[in-house]
Backbone as CSV, one residue per row, in Angstrom:
resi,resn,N_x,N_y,N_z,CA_x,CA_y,CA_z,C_x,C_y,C_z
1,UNK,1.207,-13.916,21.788,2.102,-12.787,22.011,1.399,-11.712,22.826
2,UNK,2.176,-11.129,24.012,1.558,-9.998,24.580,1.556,-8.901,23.907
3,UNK,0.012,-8.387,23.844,0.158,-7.163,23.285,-0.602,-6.180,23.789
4,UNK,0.156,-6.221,25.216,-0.286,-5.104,25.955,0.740,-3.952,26.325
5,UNK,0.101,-2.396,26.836,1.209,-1.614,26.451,2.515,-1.761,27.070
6,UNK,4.141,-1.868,26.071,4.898,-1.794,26.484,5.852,0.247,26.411
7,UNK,6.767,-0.765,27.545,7.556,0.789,28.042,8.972,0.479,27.500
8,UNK,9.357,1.658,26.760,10.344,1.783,26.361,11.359,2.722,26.852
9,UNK,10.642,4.210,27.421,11.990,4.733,28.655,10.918,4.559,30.005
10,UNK,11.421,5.594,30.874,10.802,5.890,31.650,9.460,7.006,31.554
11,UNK,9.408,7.439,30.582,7.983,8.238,29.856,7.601,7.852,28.627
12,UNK,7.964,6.909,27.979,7.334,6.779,26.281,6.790,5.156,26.759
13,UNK,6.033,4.968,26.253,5.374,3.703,26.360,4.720,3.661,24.731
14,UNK,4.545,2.545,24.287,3.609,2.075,22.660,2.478,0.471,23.200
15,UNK,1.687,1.290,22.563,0.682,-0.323,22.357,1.133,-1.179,20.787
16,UNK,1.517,-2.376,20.851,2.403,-2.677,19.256,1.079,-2.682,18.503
17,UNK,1.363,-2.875,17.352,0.529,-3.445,16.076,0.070,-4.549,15.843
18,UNK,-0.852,-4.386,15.549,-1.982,-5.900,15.567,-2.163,-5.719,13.804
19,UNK,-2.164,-6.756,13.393,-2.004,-7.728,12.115,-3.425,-7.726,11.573
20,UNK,-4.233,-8.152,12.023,-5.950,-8.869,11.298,-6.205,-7.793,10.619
21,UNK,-6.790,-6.383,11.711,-6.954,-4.935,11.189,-6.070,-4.168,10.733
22,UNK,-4.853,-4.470,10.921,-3.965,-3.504,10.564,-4.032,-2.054,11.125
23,UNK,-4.226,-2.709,12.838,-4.233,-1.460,13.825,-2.372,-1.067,14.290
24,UNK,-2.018,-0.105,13.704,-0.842,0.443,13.577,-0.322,0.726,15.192
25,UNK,1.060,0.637,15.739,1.764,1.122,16.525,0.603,2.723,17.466
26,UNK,0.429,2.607,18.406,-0.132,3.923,19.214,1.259,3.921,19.852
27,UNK,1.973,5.421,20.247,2.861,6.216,20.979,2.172,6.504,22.316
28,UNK,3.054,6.968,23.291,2.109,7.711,24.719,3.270,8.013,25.036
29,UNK,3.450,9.300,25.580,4.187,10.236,25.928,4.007,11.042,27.353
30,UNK,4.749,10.091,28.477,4.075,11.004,30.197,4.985,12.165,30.249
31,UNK,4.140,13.613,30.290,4.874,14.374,31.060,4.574,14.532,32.607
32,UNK,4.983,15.522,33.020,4.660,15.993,34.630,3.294,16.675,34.739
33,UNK,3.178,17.167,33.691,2.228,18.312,33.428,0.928,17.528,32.395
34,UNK,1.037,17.200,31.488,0.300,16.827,30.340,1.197,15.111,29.655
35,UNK,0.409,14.515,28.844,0.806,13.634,28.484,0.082,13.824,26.594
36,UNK,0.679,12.926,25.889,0.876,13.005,24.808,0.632,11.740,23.810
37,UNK,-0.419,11.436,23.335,-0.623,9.587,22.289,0.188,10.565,20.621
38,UNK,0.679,8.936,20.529,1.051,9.760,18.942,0.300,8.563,18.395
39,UNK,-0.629,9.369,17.416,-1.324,8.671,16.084,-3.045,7.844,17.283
40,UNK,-4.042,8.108,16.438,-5.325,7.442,17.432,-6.111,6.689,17.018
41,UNK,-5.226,5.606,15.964,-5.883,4.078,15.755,-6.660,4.570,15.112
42,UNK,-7.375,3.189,14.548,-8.269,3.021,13.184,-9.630,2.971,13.620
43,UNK,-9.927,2.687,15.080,-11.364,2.986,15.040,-11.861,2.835,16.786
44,UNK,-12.961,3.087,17.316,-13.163,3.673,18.273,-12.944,2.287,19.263
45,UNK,-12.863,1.185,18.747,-12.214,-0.273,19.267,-10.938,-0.153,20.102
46,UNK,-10.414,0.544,19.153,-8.809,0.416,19.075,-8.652,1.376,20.430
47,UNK,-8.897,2.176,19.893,-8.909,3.635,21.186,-8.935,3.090,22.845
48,UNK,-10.479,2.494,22.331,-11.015,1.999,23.909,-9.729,0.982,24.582
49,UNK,-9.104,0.106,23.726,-8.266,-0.960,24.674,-6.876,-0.580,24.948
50,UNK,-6.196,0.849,23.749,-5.016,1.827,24.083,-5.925,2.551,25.820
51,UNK,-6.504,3.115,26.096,-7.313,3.511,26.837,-7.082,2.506,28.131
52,UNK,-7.778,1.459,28.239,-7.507,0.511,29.317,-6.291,-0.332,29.767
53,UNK,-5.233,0.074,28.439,-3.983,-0.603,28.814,-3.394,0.696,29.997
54,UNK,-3.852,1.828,29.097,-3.027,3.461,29.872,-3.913,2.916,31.309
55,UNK,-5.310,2.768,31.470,-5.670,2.759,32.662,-4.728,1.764,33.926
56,UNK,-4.654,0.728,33.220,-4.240,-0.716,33.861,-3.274,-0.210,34.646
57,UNK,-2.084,0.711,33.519,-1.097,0.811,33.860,-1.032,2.044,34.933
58,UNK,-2.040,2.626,35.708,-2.369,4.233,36.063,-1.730,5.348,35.308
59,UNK,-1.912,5.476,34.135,-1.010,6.386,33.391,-2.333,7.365,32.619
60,UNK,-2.429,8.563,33.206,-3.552,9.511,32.623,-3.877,9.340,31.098
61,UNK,-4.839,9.436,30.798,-5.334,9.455,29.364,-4.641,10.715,28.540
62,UNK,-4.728,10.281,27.626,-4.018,11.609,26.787,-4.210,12.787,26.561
63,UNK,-3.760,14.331,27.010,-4.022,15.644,26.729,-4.101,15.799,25.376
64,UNK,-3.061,15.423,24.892,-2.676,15.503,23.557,-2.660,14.318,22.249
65,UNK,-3.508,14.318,21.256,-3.179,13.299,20.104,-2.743,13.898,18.783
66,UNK,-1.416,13.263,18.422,-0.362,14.228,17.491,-1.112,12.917,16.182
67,UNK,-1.311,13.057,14.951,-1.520,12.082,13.720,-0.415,11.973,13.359
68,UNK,0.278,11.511,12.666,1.417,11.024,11.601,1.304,11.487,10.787
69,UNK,0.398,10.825,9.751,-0.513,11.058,8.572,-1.891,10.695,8.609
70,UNK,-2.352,10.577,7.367,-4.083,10.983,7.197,-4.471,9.334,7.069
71,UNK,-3.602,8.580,6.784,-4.397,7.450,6.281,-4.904,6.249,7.577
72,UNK,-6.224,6.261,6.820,-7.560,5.548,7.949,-6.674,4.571,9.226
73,UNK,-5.880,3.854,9.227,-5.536,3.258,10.512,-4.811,3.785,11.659
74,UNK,-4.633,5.248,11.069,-4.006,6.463,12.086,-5.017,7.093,12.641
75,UNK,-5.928,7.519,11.721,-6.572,8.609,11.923,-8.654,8.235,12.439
76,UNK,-8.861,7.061,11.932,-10.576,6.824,12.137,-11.005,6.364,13.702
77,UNK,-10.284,6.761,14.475,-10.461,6.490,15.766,-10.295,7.869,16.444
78,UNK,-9.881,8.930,15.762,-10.042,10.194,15.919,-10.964,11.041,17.001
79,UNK,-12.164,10.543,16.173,-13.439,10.934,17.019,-13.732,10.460,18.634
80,UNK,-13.130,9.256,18.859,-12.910,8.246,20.311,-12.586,9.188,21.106
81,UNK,-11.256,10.080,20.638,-9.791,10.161,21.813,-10.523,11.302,22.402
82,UNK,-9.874,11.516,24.212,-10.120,12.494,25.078,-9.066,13.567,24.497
83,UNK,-9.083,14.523,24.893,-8.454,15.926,24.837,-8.218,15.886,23.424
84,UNK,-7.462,17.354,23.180,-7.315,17.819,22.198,-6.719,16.631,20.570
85,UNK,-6.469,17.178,19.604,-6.476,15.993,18.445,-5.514,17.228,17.549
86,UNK,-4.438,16.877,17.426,-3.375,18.111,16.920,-2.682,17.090,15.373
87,UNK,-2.942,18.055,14.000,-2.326,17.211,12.668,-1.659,18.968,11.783
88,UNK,-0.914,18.228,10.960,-0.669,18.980,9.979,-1.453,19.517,8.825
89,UNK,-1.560,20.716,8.663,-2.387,21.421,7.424,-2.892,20.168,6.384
90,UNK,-1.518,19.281,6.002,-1.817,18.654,4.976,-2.598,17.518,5.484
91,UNK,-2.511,17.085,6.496,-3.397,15.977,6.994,-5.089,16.114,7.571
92,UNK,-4.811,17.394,7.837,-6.039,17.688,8.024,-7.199,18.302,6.786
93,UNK,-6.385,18.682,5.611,-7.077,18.642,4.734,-7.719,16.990,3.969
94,UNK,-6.881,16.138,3.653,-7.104,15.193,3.307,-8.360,14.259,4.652
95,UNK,-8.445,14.725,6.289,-9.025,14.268,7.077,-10.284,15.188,6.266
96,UNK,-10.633,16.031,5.734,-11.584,16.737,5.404,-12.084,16.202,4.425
97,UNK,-11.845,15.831,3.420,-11.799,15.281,1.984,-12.202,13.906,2.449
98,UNK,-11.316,12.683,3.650,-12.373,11.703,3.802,-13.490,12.179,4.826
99,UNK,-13.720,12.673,5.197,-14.976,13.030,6.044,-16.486,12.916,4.922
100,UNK,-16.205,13.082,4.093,-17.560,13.088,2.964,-17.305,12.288,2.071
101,UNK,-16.688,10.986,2.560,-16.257,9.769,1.727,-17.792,9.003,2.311
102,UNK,-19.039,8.407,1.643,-19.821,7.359,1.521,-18.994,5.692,1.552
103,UNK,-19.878,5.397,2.408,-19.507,3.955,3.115,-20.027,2.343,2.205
104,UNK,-20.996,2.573,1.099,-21.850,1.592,0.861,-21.006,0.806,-0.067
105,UNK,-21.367,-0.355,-0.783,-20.754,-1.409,-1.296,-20.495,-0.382,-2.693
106,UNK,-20.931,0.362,-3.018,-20.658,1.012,-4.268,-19.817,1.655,-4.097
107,UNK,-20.302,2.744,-3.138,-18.980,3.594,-3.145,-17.780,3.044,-2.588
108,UNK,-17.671,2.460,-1.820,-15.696,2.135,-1.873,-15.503,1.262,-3.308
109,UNK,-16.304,0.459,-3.793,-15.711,-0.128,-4.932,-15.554,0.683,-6.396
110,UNK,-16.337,2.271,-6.108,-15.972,3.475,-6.800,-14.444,3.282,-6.749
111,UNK,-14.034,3.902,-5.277,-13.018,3.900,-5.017,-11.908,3.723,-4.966
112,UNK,-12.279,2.511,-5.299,-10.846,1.081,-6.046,-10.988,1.301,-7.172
113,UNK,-12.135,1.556,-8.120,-11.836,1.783,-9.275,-10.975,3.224,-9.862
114,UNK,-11.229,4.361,-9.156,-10.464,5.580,-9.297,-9.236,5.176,-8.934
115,UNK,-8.378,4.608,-7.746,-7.711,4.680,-7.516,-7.716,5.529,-6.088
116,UNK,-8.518,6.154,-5.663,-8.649,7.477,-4.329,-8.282,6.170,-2.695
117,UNK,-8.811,4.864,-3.190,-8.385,4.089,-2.214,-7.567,2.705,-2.685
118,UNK,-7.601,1.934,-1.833,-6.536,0.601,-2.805,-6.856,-0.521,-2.225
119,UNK,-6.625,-1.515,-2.619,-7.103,-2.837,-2.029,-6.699,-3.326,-0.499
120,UNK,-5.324,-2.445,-0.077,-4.810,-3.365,1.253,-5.736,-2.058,2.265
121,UNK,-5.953,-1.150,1.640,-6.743,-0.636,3.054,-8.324,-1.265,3.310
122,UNK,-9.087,-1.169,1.606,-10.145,-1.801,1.655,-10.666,-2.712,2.495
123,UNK,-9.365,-3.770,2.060,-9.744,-4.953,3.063,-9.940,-4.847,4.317
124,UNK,-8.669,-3.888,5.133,-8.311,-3.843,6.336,-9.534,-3.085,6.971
125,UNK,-10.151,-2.359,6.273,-11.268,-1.141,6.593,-12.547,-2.272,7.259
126,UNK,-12.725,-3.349,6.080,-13.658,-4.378,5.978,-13.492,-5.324,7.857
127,UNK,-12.415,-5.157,7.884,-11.987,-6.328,8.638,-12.271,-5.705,9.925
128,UNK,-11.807,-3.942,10.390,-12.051,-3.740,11.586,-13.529,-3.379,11.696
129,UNK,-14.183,-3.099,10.255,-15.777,-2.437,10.455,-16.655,-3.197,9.841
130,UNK,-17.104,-4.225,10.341,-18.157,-5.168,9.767,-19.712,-4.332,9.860
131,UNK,-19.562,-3.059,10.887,-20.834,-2.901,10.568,-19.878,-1.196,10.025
132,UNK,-19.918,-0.886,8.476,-19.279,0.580,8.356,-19.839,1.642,8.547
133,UNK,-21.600,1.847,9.071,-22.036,2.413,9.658,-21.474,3.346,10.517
134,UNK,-20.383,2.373,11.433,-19.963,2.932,12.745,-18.318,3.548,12.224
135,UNK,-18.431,4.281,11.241,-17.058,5.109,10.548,-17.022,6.069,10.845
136,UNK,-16.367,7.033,11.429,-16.589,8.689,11.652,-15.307,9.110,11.600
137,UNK,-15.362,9.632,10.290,-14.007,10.904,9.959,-14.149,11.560,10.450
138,UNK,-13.118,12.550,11.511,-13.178,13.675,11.718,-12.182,14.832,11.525
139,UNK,-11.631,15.950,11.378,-10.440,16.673,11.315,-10.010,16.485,12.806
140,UNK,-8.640,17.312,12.629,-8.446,17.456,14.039,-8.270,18.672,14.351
141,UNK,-8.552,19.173,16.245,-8.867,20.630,15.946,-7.863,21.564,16.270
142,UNK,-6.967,21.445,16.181,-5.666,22.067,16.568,-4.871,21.552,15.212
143,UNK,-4.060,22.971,14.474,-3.393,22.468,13.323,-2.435,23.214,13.245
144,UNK,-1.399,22.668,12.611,0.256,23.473,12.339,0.752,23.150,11.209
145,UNK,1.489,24.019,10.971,2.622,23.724,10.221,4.211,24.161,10.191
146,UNK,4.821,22.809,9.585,6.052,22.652,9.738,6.826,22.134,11.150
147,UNK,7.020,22.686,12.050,7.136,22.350,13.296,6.350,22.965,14.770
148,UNK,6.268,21.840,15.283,5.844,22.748,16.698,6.479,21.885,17.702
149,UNK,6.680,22.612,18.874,7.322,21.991,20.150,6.482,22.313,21.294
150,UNK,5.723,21.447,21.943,5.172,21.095,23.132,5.892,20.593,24.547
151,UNK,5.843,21.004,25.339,6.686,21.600,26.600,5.016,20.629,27.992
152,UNK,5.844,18.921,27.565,4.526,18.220,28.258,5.045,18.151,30.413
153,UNK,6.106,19.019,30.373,6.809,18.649,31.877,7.292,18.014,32.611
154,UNK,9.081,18.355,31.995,10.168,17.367,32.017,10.110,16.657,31.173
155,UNK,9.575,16.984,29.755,10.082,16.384,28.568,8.986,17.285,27.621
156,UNK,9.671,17.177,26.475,9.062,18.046,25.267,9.145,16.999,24.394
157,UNK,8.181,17.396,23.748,7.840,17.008,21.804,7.780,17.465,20.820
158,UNK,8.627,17.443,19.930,8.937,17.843,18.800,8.422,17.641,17.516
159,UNK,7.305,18.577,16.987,6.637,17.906,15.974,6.963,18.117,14.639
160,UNK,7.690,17.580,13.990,8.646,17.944,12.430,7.135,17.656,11.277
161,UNK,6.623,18.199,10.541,6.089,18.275,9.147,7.149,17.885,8.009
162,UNK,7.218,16.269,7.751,8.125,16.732,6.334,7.644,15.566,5.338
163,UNK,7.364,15.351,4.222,7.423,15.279,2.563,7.964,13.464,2.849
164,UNK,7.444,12.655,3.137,8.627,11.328,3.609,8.117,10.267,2.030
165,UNK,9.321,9.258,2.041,8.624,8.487,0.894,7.091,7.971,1.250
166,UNK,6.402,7.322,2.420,5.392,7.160,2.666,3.634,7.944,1.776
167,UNK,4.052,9.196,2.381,3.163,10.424,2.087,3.486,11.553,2.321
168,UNK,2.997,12.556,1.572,3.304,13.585,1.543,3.271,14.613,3.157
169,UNK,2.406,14.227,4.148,2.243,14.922,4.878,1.953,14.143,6.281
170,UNK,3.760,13.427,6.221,3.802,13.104,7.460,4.827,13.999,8.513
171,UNK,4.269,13.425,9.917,4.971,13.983,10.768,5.836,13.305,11.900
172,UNK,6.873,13.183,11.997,7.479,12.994,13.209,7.646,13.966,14.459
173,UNK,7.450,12.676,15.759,7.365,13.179,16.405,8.837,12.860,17.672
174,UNK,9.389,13.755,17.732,10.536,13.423,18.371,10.600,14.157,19.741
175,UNK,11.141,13.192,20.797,11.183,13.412,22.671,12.895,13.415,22.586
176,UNK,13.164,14.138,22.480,14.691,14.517,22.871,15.466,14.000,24.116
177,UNK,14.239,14.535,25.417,14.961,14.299,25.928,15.304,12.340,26.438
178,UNK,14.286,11.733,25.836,14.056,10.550,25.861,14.814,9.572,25.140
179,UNK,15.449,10.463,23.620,16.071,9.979,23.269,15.045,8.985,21.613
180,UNK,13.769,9.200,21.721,12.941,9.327,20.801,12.597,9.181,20.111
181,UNK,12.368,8.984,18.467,11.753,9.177,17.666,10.428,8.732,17.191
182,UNK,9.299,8.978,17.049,8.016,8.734,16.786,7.718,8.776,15.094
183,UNK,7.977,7.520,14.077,8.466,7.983,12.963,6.871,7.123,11.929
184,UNK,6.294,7.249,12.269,4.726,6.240,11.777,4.888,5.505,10.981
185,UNK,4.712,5.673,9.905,5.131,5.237,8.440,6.056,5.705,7.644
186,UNK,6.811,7.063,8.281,7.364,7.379,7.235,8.378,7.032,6.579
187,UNK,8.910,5.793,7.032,10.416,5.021,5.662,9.814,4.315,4.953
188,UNK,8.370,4.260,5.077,7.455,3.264,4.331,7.291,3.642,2.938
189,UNK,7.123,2.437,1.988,6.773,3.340,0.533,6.027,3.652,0.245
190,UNK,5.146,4.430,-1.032,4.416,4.793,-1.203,3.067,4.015,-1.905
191,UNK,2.297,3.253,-0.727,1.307,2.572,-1.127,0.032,2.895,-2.044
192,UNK,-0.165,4.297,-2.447,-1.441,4.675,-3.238,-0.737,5.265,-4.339
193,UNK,0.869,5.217,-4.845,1.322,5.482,-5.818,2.080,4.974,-6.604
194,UNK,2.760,4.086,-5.256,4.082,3.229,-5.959,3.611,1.646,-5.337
195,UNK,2.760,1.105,-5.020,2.395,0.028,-4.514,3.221,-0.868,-3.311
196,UNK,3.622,0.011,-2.377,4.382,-0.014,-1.810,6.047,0.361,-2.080
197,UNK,6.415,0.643,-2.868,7.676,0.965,-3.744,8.094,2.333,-3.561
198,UNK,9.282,2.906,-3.836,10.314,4.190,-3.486,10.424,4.697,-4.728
199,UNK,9.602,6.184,-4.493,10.098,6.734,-5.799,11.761,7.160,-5.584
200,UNK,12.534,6.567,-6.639,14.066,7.008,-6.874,14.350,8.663,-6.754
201,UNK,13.435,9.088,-7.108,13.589,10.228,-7.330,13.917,11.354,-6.169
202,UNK,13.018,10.854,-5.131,12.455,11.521,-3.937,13.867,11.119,-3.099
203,UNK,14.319,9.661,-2.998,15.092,9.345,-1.955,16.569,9.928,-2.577
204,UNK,17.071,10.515,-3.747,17.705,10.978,-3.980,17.886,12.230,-3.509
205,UNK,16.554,12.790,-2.930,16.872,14.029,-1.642,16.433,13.702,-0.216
206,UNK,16.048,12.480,-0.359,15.782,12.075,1.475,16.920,12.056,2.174
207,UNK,16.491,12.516,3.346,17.673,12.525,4.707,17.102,11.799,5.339
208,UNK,17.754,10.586,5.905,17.614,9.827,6.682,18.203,9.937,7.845
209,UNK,17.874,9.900,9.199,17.870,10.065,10.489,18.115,9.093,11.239
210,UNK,18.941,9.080,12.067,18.742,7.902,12.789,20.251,7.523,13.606
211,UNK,20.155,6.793,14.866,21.394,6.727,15.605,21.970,5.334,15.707
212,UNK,21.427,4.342,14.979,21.732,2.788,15.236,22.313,2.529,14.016
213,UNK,23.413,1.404,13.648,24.203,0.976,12.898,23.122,0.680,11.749
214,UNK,21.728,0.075,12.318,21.086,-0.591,11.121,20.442,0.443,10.750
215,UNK,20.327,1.865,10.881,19.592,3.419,10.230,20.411,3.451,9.328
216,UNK,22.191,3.607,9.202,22.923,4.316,8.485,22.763,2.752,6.926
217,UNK,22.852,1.625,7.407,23.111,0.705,6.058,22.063,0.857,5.610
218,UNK,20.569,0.981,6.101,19.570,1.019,5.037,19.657,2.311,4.459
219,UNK,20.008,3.230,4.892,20.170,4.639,4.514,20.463,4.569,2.957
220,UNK,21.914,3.951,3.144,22.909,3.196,1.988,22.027,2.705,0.776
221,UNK,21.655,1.396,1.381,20.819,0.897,0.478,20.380,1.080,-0.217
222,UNK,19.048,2.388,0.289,18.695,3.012,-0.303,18.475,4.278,-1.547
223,UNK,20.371,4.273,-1.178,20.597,5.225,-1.795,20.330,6.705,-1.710
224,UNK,20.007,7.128,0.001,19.961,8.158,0.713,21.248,8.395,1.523
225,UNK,20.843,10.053,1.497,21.919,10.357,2.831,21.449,9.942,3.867
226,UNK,22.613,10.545,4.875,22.238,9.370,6.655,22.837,10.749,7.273
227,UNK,21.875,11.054,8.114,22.211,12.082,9.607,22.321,11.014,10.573
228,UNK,23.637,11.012,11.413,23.701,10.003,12.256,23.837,11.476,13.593
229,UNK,22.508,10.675,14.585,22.304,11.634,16.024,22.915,11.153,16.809
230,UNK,23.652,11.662,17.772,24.666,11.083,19.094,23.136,10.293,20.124
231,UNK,22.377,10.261,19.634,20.946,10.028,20.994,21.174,8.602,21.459
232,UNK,21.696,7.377,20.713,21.990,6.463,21.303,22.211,6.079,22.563
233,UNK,22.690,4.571,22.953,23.220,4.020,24.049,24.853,4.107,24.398
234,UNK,25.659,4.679,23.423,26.914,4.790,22.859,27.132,6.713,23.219
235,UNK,26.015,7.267,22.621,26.387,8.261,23.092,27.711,8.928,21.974
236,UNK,28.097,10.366,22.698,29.252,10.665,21.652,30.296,9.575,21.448
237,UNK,30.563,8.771,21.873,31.079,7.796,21.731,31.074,6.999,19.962
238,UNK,29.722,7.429,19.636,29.432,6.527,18.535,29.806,7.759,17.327
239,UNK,30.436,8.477,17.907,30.863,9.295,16.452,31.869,8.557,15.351
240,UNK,32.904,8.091,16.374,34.042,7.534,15.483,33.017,6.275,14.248
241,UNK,32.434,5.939,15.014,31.636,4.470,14.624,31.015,5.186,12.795
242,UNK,30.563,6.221,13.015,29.209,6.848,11.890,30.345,7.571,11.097
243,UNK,31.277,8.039,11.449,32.333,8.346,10.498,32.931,7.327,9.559
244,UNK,33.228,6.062,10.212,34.529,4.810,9.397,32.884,4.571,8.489
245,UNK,31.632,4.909,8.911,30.570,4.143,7.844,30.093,5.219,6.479
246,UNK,31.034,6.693,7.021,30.550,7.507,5.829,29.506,8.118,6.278
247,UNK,28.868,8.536,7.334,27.754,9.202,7.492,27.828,10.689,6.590
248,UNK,26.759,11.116,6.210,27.058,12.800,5.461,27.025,14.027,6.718
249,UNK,26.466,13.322,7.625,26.151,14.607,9.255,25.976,13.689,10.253
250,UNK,26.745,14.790,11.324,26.847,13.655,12.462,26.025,14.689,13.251
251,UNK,25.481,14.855,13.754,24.725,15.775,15.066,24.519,15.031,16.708
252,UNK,24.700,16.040,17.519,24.023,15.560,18.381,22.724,14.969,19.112
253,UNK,22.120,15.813,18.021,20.582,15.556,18.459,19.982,16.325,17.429
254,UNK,19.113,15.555,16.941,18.021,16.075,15.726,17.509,17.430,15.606
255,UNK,17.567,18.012,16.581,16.815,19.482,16.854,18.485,20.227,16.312
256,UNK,19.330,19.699,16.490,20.486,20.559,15.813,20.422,20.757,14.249
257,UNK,19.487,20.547,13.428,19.626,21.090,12.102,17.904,21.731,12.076
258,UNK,17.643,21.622,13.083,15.780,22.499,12.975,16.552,23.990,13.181
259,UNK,15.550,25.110,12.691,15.985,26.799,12.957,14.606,27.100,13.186
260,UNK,14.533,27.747,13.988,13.564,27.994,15.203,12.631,28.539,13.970
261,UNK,11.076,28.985,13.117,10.387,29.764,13.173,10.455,28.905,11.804
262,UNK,11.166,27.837,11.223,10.818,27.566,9.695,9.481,26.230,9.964
């Protein structure tokens, strides 16, 4: 399978996910002005070949690297990336907290025993770092909260802070005008609490997002509400469609329920 970077508009491009390491989805975002990676891989490997796909393709290296969340296959490649490295309060605290995490056969198997780590990262940690020597947590140095909007030229990014079943302190990152969403892990369950599993509790106030027929049924499923966005291929067109399915909000575009300064 090719897994070199693909393009999805005419400015968003992703390198996919690789399986062995459990090197997660990388984002890239061209503006006119600046360009934009969302999330910077699990380790300085990963970086380097996101790096030579952007080269291959002549597409500038990244001004900007937005995290998702804190956990190691987002974030331990950190230290690699060119320009700035931009996370949420909450992610960057927890990037702080692993920064003075010890590497040796004891301490991660501390680790598993507390519970502070879990077996599917362990492994995956094992698998991309045979020598763990070469681990370097770092924060990132630019931090926000709640939202911020970046103005990369002829397209913006939208950086939402919110509470997702995944973890507590993920972020989406949404290109409007692209049509967008940059969503990491967050419909994912909660692997260091619920073993991959949905707390009931939480999705009983989750809003789910999303403009495709298959957003609103898992929505359902789940037993969440569904914001259905006009951003589609359908366009306002697809209103009638998200109505006959019960949507709870129909919007045009996701930035229609953000209020500027929260």
């Amino acid at each position: 399978m090719n897994r070199g970077l693909r393009q999805l508009t005419e400015r968003v491009f992703y390198l996919p996910h690789e399986e062995p390491a459990d090197r997660p989805v990388l984002g890239y975002i061209r503006g006119e002005r600046y360009s934009l990676a969302v999330d910077a891989g699990n380790s300085r490997r990963h970086v380097e070949k996101f790096y030579a796909a952007l080269d291959a393709a002549e597409l500038r290296r990244p001004d900007f690297t937005v995290l998702t969340h804190w956990h190691w296959d987002h974030t331990f490649g950190l230290h690699a990336v060119d320009g700035a490295a931009i996370a949420c309060e909450a992610t960057n605290e927890m990037l702080c907290r692993a920064s003075r995490w010890r590497w040796s056969e004891e301490a991660m198997r501390e680790r598993l025993r507390t519970g502070e780590e879990i077996e599917f990262c362990d492994k995956h940690i094992r698998a991309e770092y045979p020598d763990r020597k070469e681990i370097s947590v770092v924060p990132a140095g630019l931090v926000f909260h709640g939202r911020l909007s970046i103005d990369l030229g002829g397209v913006h990014c939208v950086l939402l802070q919110t509470e997702a079943p995944h973890e507590r302190d993920c972020v989406l990152v949404h290109v409007p005008e692209q049509g967008i969403l940059f969503a990491g892990d967050a419909d994912c369950g909660g692997f260091y609490s619920l073993d991959g599993g949905y707390d009931k509790a939480k999705i009983k106030t989750t809003l789910v997002v999303g403009d495709a027929g298959a957003d609103i049924l898992a929505a359902q499923a789940m037993g969440a509400d569904f914001c259905a966005v006009l951003t589609g291929i359908q366009g306002e067109r697809a209103r009638g469609y998200f109505e006959k399915l019960g949507a709870n909000y129909i919007l045009k575009s996701v930035e229609d329920f953000l209020v500027e300064g929260e």
